[in-house]
C-alpha positions in Angstrom: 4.1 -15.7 -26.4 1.1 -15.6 -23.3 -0.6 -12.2 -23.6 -1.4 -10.8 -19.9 -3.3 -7.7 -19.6 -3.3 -6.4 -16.4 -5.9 -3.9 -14.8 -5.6 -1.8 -12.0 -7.8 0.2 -10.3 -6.3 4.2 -10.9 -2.7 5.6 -11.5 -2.4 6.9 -7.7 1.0 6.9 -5.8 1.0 3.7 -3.9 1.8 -0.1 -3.3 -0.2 -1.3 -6.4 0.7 0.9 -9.0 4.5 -0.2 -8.0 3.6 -3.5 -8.2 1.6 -3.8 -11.3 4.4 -1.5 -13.3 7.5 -4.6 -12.3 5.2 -7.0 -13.4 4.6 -5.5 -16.6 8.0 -4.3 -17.2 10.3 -7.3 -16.0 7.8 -10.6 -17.2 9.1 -9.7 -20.7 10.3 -10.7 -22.4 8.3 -14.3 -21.7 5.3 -12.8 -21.5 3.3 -9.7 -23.1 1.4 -7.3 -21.0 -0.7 -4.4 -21.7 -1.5 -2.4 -18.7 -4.5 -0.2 -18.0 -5.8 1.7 -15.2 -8.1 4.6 -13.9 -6.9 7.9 -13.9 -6.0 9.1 -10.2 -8.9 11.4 -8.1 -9.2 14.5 -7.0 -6.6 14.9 -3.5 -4.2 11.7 -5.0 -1.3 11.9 -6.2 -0.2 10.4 -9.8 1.8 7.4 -10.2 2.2 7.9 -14.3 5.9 9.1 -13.4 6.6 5.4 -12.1 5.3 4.1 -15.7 7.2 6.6 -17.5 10.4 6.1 -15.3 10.1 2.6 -16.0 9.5 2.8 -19.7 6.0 1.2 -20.0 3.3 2.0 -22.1 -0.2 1.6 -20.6 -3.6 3.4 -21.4 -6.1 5.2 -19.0 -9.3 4.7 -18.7 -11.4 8.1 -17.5 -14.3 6.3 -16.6 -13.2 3.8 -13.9 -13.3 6.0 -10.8 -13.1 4.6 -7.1 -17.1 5.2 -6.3 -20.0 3.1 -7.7 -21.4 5.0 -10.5 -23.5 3.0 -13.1 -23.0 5.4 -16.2 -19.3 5.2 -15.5 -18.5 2.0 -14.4 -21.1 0.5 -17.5 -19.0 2.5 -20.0 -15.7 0.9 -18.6 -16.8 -2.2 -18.3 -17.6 -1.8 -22.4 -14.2 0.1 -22.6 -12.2 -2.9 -21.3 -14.2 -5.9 -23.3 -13.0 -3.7 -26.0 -9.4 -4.0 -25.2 -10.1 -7.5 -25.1 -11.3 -8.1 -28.1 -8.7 -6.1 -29.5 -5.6 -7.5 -27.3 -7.0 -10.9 -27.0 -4.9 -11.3 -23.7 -4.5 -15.3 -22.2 -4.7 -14.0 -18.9 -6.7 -11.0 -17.8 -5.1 -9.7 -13.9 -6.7 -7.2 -12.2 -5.6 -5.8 -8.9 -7.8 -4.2 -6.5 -11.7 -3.9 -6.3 -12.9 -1.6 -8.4 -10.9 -3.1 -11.3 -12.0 -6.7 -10.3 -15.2 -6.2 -10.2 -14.9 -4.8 -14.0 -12.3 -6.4 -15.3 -13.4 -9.9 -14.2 -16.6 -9.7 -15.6 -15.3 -8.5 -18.8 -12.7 -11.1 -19.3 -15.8 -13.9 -18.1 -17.7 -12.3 -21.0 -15.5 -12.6 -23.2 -14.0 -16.4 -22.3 -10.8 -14.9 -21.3 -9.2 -18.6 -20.4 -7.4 -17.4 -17.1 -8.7 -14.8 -14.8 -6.5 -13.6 -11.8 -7.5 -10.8 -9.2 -4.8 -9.7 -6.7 -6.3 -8.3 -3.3 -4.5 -5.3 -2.7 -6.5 -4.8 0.7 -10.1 -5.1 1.4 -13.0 -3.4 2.2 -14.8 -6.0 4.4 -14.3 -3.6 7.6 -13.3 -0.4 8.9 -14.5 1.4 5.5 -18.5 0.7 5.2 -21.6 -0.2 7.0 -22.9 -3.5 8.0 -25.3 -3.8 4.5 -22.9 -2.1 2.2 -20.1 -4.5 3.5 -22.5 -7.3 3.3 -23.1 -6.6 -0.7 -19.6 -6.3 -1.6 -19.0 -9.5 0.6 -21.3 -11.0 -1.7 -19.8 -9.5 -5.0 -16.7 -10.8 -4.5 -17.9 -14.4 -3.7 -19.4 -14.4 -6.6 -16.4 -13.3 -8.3 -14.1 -15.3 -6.7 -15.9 -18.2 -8.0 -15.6 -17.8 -11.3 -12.1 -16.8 -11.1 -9.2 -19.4 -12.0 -6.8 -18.3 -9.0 -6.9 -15.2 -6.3 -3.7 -14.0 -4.4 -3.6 -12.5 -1.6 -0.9 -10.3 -0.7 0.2 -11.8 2.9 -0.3 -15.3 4.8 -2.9 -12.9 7.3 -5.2 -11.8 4.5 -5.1 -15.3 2.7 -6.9 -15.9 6.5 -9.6 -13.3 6.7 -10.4 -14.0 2.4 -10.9 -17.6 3.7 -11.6 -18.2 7.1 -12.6 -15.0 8.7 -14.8 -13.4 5.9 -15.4 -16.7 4.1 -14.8 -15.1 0.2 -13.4 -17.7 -1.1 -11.9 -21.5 -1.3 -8.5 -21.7 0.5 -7.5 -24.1 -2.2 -8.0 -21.2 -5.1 -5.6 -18.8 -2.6 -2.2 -17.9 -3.5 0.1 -15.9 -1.4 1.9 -13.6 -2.9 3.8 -10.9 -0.9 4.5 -7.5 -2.4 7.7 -6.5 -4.1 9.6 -3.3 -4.4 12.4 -1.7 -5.7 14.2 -1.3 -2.1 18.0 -0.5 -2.8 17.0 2.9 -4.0 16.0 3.4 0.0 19.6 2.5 1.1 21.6 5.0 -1.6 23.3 8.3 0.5 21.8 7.9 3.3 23.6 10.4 5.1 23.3 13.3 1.9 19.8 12.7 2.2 19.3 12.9 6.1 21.3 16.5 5.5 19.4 17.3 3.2 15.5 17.0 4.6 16.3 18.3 8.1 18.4 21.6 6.5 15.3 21.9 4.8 12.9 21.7 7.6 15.6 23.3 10.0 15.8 20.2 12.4 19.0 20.2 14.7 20.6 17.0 16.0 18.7 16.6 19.2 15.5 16.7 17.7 14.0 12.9 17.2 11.6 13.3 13.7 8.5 11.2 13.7 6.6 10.4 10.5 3.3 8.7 9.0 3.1 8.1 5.0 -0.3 7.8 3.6 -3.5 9.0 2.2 -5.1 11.2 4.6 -8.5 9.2 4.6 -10.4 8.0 7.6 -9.6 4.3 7.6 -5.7 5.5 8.1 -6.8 7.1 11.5 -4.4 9.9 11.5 -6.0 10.8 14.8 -4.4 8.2 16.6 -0.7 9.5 15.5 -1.6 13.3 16.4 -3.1 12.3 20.3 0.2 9.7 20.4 2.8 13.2 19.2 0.9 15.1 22.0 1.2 12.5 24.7 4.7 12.2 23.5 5.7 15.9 23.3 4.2 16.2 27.0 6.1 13.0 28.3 9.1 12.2 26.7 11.2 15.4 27.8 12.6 15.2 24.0 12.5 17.8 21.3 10.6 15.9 19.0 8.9 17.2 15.6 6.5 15.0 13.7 5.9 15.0 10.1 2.3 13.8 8.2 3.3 13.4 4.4 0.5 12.4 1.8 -2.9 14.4 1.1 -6.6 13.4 1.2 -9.6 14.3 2.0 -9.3 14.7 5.8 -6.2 17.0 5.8 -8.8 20.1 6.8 -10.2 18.2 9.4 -7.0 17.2 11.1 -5.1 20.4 10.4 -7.8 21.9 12.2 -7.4 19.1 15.2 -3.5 20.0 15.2 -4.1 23.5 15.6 -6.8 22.8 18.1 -4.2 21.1 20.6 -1.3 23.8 19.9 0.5 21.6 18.2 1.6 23.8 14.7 5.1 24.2 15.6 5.2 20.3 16.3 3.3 18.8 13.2 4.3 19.7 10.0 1.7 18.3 6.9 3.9 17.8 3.8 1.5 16.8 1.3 3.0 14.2 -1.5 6.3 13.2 -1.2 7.2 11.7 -4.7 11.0 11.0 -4.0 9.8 9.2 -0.4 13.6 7.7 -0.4 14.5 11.6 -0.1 12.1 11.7 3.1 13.6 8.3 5.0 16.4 9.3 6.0 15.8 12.4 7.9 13.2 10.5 10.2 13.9 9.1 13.4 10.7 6.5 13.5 7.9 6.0 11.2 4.5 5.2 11.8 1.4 3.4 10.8 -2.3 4.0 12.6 -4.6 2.2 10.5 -7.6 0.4 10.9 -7.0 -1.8 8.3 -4.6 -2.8 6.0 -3.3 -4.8 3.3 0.3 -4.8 3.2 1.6 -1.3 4.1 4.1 0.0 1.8 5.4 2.8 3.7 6.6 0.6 6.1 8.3 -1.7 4.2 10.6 0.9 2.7 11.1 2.5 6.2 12.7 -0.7 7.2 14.8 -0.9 3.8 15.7 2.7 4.5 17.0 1.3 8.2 14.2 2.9 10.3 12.2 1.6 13.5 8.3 1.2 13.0 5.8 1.7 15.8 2.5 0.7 14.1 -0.7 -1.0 15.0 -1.0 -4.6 14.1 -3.7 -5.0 11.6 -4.3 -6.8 8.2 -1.1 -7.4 6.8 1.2 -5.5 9.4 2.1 -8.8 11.2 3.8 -10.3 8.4 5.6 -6.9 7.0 7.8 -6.3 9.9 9.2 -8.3 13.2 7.6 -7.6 16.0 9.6 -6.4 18.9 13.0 -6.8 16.2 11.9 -4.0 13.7 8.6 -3.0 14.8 6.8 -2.2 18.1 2.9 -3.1 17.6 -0.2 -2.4 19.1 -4.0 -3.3 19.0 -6.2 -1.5 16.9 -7.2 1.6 18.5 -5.1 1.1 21.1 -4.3 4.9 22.1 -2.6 3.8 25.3 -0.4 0.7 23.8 0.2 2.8 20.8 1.5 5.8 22.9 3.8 4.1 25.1 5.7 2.3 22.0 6.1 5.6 20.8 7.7 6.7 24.1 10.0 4.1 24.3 11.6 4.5 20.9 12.1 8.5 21.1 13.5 8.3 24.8 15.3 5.3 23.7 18.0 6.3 20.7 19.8 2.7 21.1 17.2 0.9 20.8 16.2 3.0 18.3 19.2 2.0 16.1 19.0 -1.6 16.8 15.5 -1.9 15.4 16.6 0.2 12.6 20.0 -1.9 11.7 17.5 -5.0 11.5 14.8 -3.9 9.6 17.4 -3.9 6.1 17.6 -7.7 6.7 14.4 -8.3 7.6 12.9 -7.0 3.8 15.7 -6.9 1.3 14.8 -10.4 0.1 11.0 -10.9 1.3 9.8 -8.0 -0.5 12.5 -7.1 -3.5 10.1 -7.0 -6.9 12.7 -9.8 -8.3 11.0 -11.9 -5.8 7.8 -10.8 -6.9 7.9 -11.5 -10.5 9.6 -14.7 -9.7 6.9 -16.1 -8.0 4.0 -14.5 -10.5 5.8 -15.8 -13.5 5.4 -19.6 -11.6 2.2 -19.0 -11.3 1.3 -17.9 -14.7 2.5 -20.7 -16.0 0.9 -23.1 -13.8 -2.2 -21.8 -14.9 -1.4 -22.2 -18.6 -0.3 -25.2 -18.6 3.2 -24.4 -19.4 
C-alpha cells in the first residue's frame, strides 16, 4: 500500500486543516498517511478537535512556526527527514508555505519519489514588501521545480502561479478545488437561527451581518466596519453586525469601532468552533480581503443558504456566482463594496434568492468526496498506478 505523509503548516482553525484531515482519513484504506503539522500561534484557534472528531492520529511538530526563524525552522527541517526515514512515505504532500518550503526539501533530501505541494493561498502580494516578496518568489520557483506536481486550489490561482507571478510551468499545475463537509451547514436550520439570535438578543427586524476570519491585516476588516457604518446611516434598517475569529488586530479595530460609536452595532465574537451554529442566525456574510486563496467561510455561508457580499480577489471568483450567490466588488473598493451591502439588507427578497441558490451552487463543487476523489486520481497518476 502507497505511503503518503502529508505536512501542513500548524493545527489552526481553517480551510487547510479541514482539508488535509479528509484526505488523511477517507484515502484509506488505499493509501496510508501519516499527518503532521505545527502547533497553532499565539491568537489562533486549534483545529486538533477536527483530528480528534475525525479519528486521526497525527504528530506536532513545536518547531515549525509561521515566521522565518533559522534555529527553529533547521530543527524541523531535521525533525521531518526523521519522519521520513522512519515512515519512508512514497509521496510526501505538504500544504501551505511554511510546510513546503520544509517539507519539500526534506523529502528532496531524502529521494522521496513524489513530492506534491498544495497552495493554500500565497503570499506574492498584499502581505510583504517588494524585496521580501521578491525572495519568496524566488523560493518557491526553485521549489516548484524540483517538485513532481503543484495544485492549486482554484482555476484563478493556477493563473497568477503561472501567468501572473510566473512560479511555475502550467503543465506541472493541477487544479484542485477545496472540499468540505457541507451537509452539517444545512442540519436545523431554523433551531440554530433561534438559538444565536436568543443569545445575542436579535428581534426579527433586525438584518445580522457577519465576517469569519483571522483578524490579521491582509483580511482588511476595516473595509467591513466603514461599509456597517455607511450601512447603519443609510439603509434605515436595524442592522447589527457580527466580527467572529481573533488575531492580532482585534485591539486595533475594537478601538476603531469604538472610535465611530459603533459598540452597540458590532459585536467581536472571538472563535466560533461550531461555525454551522453561527450560519444560521446571519442575514449576509462577508468577505474584505486583500487576497485570498479560496475562502472557506464563504463557501459554508452558501451551503448554510446565505447571500455573500465580498470583494473579488484570488480565488473569490470561482467560490461563488457572481450576481446569483454573491455580490462582488474591486479590491478596496469602499464605495462598490458599500452599496452591495446596501442593496442586500434593504432588499430581504433578493436576499433569499441569493441565499436559496448558493446550496446548489457548492454542494457538489466543494463536498470533500469530490476532493478526495480527484487527489486519489492524481496520486496514482504519479505512481504509476
Amino acid at each position: 500500500m502507497p505511503r503518503v505523509l502529508r505536512i501542513i503548516n500548524r493545527f489552526n482553525l481553517g480551510g487547510p486543516t479541514y482539508n488535509a484531515a479528509y484526505l488523511t482519513k477517507y484515502l484509506s484504506p488505499g493509501y496510508e498517511t501519516l499527518l503532521v503539522g505545527g502547533g497553532k500561534e499565539e491568537g489562533e484557534e486549534s483545529s486538533e478537535f477536527i483530528l480528534k472528531g475525525l479519528e486521526i492520529d497525527y504528530r506536532i511538530i513545536p518547531e515549525m512556526r509561521r515566521s522565518i526563524h533559522p534555529f527553529n525552522d533547521l530543527a524541523a527541517y531535521r525533525r521531518i527527514k526523521g519522519i521520513i526515514r522512519e515512515f519512508r512515505p512514497d509521496i510526501v504532500h505538504t500544504h501551505a508555505a511554511k510546510a513546503g518550503a520544509l517539507g519539500r526539501r526534506a523529502a528532496f533530501a531524502c529521494k522521496v519519489p513524489v513530492t506534491v505541494h498544495t497552495f493554500h493561498g500565497h503570499v506574492f502580494h498584499s502581505y510583504f514588501g517588494n524585496l521580501t516578496t521578491g525572495i519568496f518568489k524566488a523560493i518557491e520557483r526553485r521549489l516548484a521545480a524540483r517538485s513532481t506536481a503543484i495544485i492549486a486550489i482554484s482555476q484563478k490561482q493556477k493563473e497568477e502561479l503561472t501567468s501572473v507571478h510566473r512560479i511555475v510551468m502550467p503543465g506541472k499545475v493541477h487544479v484542485i478545488p477545496l472540499g468540505f463537509d457541507l451537509q452539517r451547514f444545512r442540519e436545523r436550520p431554523d433551531e440554530r437561527r433561534t438559538a444565536f439570535r436568543s443569545r445575542y438578543l436579535l428581534s426579527d427586524d433586525v438584518v445580522a451581518i457577519g465576517i469569519v476570519g483571522r483578524l490579521v491585516p491582509v483580511k482588511n476588516h476595516d473595509m467591513f466596519i466603514e461599509a456597517v457604518r455607511y450601512v447603519h446611516k443609510e439603509s434605515g434598517k436595524n442592522i447589527r453586525a457580527f466580527i467572529i475569529g481573533d488575531g492580532s488586530e482585534r485591539t486595533r479595530l475594537e478601538e476603531k469601532v469604538s472610535a465611530l460609536g459603533l459598540e452597540k452595532i458590532v459585536h467581536f465574537t472571538s472563535w466560533e468552533k461550531e461555525v454551522e451554529r453561527v450560519y444560521p442566525g446571519l442575514d449576509i456574510v462577508c468577505l474584505t480581503s486583500f487576497n485570498e486563496g479560496t475562502p472557506v467561510s464563504l463557501i459554508e455561508a452558501q451551503a448554510a443558504g446565505r447571500p455573500v457580499v465580498s470583494t473579488a480577489v484570488g480565488g473569490i471568483g470561482n467560490s461563488v456566482l457572481s450576481e446569483t450567490t454573491a455580490l462582488l466588488s474591486g479590491v478596496n473598493d469602499q464605495d462598490g463594496f458599500n452599496a452591495n451591502l446596501l442593496e442586500l439588507v434593504k432588499n430581504d427578497k433578493k436576499r433569499a434568492e441569493m441565499g436559496l441558490a448558493g446550496w446548489d451552487f457548492v454542494k457538489e463543487r466543494f463536498h470533500y468526496t469530490r476532493l478526495v476523489s480527484d487527489t486519489r486520481l492524481l496520486y496514482n497518476r504519479l505512481l504509476g498506478l
